[in-house]
VMD Tcl script that builds the backbone (N, CA, C; Angstrom):
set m [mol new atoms 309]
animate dup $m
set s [atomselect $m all]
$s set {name element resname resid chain x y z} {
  {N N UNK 1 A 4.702 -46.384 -24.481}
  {CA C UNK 1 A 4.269 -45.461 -23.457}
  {C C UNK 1 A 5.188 -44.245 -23.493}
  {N N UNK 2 A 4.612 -42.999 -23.028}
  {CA C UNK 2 A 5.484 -42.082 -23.365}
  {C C UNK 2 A 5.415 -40.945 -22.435}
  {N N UNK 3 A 6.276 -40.786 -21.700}
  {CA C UNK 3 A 6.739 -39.801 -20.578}
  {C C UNK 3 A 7.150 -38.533 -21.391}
  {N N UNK 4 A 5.859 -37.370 -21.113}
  {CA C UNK 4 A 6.441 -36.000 -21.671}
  {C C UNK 4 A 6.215 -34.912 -20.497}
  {N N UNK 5 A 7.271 -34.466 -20.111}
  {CA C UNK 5 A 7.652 -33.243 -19.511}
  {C C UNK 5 A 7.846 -31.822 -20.099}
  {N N UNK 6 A 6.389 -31.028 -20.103}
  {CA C UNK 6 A 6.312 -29.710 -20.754}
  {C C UNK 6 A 6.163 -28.652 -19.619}
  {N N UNK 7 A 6.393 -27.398 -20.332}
  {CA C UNK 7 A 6.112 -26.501 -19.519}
  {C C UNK 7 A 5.062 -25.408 -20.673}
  {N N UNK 8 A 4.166 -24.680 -20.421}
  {CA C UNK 8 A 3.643 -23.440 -21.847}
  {C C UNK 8 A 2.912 -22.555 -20.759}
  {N N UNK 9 A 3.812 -21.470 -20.931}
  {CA C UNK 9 A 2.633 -20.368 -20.981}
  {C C UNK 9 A 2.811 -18.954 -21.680}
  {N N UNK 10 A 2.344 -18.338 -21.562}
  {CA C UNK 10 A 1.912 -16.935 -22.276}
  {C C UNK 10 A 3.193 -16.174 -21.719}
  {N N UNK 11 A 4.082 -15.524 -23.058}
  {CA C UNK 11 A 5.228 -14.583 -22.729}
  {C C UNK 11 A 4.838 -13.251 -22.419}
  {N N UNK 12 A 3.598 -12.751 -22.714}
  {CA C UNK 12 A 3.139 -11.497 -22.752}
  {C C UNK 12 A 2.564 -10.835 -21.963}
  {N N UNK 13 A 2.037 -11.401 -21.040}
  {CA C UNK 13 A 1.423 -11.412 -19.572}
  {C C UNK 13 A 1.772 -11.026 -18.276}
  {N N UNK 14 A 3.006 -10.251 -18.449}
  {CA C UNK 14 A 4.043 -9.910 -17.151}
  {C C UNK 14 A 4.686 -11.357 -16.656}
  {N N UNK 15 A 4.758 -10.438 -15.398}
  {CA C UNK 15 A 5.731 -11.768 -14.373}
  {C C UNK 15 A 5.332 -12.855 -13.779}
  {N N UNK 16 A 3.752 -12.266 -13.495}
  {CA C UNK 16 A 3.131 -13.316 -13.189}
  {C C UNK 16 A 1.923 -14.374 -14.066}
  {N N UNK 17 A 2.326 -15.391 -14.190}
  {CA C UNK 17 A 1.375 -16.425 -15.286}
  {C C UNK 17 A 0.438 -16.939 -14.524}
  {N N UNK 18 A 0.892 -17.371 -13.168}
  {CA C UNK 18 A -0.047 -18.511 -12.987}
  {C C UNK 18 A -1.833 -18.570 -13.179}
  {N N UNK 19 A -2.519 -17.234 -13.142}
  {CA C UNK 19 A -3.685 -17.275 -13.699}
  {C C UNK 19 A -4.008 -18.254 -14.824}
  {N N UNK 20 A -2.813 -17.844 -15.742}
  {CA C UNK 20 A -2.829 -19.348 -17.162}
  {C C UNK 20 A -2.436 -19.833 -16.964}
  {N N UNK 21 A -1.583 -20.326 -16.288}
  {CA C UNK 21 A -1.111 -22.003 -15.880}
  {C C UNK 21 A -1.882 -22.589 -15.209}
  {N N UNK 22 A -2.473 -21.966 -14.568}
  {CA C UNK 22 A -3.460 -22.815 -13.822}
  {C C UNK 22 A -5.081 -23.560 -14.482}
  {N N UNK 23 A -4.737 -22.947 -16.030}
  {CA C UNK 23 A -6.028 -23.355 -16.889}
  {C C UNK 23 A -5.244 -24.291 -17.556}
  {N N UNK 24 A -4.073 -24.096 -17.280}
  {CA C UNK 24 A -3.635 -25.749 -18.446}
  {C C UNK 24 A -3.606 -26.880 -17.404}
  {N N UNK 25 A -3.079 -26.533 -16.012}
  {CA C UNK 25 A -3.053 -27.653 -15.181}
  {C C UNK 25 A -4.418 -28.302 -15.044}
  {N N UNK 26 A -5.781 -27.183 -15.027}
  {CA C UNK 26 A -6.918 -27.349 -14.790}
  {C C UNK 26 A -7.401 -28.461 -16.046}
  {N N UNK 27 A -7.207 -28.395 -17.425}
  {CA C UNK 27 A -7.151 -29.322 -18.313}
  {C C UNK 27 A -6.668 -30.809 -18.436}
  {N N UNK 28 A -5.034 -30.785 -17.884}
  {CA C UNK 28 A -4.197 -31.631 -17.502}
  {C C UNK 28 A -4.660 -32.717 -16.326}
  {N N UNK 29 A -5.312 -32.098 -15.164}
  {CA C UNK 29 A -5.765 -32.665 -14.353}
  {C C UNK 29 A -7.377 -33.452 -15.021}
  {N N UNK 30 A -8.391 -32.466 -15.656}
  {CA C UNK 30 A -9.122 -33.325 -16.364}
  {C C UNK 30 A -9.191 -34.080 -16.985}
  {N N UNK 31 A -8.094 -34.414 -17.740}
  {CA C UNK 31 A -7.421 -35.699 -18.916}
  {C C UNK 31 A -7.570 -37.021 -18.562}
  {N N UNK 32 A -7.339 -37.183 -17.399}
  {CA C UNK 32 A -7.360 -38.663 -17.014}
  {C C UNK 32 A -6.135 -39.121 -17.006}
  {N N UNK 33 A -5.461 -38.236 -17.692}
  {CA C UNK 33 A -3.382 -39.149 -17.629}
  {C C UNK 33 A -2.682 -38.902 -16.370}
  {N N UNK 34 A -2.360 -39.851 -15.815}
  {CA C UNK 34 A -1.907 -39.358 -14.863}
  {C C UNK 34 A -0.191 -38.622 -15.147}
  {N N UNK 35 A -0.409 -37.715 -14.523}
  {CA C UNK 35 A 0.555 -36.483 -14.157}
  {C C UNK 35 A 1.243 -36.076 -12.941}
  {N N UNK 36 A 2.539 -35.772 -13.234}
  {CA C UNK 36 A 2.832 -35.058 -11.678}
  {C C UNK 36 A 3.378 -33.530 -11.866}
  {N N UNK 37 A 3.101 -32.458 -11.186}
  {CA C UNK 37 A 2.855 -31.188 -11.613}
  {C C UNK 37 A 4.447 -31.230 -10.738}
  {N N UNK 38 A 5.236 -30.291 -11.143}
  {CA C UNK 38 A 6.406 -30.027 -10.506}
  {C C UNK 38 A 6.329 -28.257 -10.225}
  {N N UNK 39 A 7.284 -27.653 -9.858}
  {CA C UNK 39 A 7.290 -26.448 -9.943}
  {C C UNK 39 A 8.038 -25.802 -11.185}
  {N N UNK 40 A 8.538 -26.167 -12.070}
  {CA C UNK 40 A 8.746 -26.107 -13.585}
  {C C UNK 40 A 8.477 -26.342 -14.677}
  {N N UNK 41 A 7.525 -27.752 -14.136}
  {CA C UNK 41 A 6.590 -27.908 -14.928}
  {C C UNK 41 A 5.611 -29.562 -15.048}
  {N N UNK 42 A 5.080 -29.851 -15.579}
  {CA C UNK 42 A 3.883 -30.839 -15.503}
  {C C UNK 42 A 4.663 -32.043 -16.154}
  {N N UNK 43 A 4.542 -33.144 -15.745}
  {CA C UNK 43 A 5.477 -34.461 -16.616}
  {C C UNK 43 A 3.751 -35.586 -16.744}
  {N N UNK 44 A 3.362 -35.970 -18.155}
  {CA C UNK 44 A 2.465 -37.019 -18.241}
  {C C UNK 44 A 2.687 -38.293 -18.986}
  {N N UNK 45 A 2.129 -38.916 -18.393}
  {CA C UNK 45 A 2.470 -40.451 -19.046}
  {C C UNK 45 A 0.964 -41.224 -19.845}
  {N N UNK 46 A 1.482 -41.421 -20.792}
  {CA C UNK 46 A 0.278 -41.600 -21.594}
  {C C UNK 46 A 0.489 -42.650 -22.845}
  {N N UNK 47 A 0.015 -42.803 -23.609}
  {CA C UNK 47 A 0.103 -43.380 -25.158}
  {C C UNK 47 A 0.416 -41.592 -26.112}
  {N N UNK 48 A 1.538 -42.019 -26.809}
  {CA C UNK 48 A 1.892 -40.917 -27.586}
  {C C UNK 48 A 0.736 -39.680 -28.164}
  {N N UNK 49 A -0.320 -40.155 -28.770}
  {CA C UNK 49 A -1.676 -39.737 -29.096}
  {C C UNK 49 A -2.169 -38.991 -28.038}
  {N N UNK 50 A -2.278 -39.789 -26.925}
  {CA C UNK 50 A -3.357 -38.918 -26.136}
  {C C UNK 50 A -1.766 -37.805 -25.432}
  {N N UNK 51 A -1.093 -38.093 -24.842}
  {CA C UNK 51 A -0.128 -36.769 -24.752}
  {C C UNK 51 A -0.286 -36.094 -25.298}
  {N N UNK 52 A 0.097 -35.799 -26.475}
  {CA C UNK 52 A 0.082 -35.145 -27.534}
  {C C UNK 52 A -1.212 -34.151 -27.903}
  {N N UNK 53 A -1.756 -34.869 -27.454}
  {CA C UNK 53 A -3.647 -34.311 -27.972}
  {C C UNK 53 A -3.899 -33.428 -26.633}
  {N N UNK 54 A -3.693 -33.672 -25.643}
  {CA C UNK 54 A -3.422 -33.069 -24.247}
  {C C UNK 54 A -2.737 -31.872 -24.043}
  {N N UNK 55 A -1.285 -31.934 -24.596}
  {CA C UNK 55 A -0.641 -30.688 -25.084}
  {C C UNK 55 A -1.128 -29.938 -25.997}
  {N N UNK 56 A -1.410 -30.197 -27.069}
  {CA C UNK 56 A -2.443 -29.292 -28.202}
  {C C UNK 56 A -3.318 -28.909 -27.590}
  {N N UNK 57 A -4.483 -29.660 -26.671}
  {CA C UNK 57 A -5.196 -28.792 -26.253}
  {C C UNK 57 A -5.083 -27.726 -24.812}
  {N N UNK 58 A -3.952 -27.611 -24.358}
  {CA C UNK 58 A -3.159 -27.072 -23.487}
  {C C UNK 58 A -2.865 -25.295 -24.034}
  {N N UNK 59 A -2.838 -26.019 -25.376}
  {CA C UNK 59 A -1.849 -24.784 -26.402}
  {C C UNK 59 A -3.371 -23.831 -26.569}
  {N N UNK 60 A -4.303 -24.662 -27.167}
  {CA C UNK 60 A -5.611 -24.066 -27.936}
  {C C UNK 60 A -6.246 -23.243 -26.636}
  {N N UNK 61 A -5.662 -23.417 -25.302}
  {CA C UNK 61 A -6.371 -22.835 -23.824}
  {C C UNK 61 A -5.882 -21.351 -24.294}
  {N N UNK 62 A -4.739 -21.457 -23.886}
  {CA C UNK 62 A -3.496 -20.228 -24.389}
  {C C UNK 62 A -3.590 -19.229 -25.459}
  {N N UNK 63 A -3.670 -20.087 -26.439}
  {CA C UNK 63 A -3.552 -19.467 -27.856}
  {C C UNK 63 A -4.070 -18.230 -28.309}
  {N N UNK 64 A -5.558 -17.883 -27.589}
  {CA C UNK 64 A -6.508 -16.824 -27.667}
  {C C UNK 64 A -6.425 -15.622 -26.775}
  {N N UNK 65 A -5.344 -16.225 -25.917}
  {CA C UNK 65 A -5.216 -15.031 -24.839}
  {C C UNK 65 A -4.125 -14.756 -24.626}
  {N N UNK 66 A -3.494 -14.858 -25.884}
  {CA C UNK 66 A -1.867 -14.211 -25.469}
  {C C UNK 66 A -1.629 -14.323 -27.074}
  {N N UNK 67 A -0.338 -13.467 -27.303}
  {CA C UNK 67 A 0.034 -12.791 -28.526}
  {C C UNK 67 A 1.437 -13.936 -28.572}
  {N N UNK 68 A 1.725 -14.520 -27.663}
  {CA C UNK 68 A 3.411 -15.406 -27.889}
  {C C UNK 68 A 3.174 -16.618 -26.825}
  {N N UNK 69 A 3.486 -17.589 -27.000}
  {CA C UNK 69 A 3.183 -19.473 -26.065}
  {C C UNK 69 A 4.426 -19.305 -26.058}
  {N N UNK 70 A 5.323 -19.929 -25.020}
  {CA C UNK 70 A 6.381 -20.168 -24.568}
  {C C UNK 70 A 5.702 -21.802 -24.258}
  {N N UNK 71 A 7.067 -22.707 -25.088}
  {CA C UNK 71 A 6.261 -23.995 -24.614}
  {C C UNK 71 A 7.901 -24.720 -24.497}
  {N N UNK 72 A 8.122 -25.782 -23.754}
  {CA C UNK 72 A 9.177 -26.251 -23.762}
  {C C UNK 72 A 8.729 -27.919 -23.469}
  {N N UNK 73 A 9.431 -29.253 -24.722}
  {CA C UNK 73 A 8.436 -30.360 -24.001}
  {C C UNK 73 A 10.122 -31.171 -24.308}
  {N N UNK 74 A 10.124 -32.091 -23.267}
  {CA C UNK 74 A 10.980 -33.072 -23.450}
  {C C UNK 74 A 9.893 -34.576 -23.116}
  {N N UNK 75 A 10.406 -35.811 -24.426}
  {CA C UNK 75 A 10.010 -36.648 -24.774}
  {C C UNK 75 A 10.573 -38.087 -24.140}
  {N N UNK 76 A 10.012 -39.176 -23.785}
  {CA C UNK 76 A 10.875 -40.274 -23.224}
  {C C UNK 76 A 9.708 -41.430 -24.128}
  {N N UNK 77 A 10.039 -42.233 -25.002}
  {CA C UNK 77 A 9.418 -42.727 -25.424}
  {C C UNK 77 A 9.826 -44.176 -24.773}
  {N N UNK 78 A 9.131 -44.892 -24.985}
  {CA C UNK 78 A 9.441 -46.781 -24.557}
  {C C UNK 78 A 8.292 -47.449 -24.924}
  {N N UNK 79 A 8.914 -48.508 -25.682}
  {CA C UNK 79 A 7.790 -49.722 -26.039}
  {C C UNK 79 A 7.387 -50.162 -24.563}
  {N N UNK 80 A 5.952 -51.030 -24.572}
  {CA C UNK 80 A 5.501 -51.639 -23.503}
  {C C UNK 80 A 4.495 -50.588 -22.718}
  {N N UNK 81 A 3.981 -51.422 -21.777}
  {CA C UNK 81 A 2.488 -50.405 -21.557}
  {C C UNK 81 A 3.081 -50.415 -19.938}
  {N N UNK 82 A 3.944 -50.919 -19.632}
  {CA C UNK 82 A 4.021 -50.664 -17.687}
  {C C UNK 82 A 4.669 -48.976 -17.384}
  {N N UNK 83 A 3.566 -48.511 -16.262}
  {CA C UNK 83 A 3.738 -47.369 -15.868}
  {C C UNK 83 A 5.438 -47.220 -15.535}
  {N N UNK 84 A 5.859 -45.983 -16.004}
  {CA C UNK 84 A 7.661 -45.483 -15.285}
  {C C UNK 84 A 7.592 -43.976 -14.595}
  {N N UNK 85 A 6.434 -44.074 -14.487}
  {CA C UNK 85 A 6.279 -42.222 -13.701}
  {C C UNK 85 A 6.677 -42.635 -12.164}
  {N N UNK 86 A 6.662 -43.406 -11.915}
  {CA C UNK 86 A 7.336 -43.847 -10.322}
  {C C UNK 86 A 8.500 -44.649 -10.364}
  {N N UNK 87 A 8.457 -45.692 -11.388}
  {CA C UNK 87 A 9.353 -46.983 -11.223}
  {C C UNK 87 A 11.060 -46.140 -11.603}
  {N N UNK 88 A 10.708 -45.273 -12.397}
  {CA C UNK 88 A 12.198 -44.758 -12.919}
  {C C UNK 88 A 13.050 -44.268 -11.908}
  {N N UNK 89 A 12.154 -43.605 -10.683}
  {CA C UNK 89 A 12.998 -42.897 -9.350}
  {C C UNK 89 A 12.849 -44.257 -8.134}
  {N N UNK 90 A 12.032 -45.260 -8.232}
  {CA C UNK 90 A 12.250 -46.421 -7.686}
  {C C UNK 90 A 13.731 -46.864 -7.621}
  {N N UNK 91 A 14.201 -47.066 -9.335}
  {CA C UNK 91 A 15.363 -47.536 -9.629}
  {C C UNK 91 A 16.631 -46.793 -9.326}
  {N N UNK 92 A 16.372 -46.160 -8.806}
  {CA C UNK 92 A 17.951 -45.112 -8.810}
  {C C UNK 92 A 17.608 -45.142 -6.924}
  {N N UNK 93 A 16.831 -45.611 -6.274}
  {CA C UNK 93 A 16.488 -45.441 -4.944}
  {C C UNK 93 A 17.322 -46.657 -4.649}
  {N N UNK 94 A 16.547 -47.659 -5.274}
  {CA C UNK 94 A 17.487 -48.989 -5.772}
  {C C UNK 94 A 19.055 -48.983 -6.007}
  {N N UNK 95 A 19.245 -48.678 -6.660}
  {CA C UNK 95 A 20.963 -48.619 -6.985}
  {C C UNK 95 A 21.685 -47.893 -6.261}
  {N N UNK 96 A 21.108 -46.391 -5.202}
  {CA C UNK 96 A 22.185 -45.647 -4.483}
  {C C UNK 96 A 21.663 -46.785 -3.197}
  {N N UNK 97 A 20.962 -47.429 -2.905}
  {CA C UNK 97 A 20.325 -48.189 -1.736}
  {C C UNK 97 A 19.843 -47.029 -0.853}
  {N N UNK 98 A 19.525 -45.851 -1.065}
  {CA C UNK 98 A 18.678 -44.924 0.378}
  {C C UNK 98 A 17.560 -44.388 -0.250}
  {N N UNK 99 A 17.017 -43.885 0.363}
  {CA C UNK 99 A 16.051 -42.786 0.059}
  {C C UNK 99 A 16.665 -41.923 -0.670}
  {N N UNK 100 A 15.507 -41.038 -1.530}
  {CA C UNK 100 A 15.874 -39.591 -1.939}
  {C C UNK 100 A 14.981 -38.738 -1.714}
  {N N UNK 101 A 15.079 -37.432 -1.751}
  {CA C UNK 101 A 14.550 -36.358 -1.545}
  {C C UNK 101 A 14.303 -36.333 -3.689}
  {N N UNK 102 A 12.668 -36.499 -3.642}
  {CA C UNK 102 A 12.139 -36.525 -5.068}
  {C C UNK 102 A 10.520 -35.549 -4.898}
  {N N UNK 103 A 9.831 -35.098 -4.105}
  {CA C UNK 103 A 8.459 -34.669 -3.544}
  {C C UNK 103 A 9.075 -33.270 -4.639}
}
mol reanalyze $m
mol bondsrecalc $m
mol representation Tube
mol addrep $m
């Protein structure tokens, strides 16, 4: 299973992106993987393949409407199929014993 945390959008576009970010989230959200959108950027949990295929087609949204992709992805790979998009901040909730501020 594989936890990837990316961010992509268009360098060329001024200051403001979110017009295109909001067509990759719009994709991201259609995928079926579940995701949690942050304010830096989108984290999905998936089988390596379909991530992957998700981000490519993230890129192919982009690609036609901008002259430069700014993409940034960090990878968490792990054998086994049990979800860690929750359980990982479970465990550290666990070990300090309180709550955290994670929303």
């Amino acid at each position: 299973m594989v936890l990837a945390e990316f961010a992509m959008f268009p360098t060329d576009k001024g200051e403001s992106v979110s017009k295109y970010v909001s067509q990759v989230i719009d994709a991201i959200d259609k995928s079926g993987l579940k995701y949690k959108l942050t304010p830096m950027g989108t984290v999905i949990e998936g089988e390596w393949d379909e991530v992957f295929g998700l981000i490519t087609k993230c890129f192919k949204i982009l690609e036609p409407q901008a002259n430069r992709v700014y993409s940034a992805i960090k990878v968490d790979y792990r054998k086994g199929s049990a979800s860690r998009m929750t359980s990982k901040i479970e465990k550290i909730k666990s070990i300090l014993d309180r709550e955290i501020s994670h929303s």
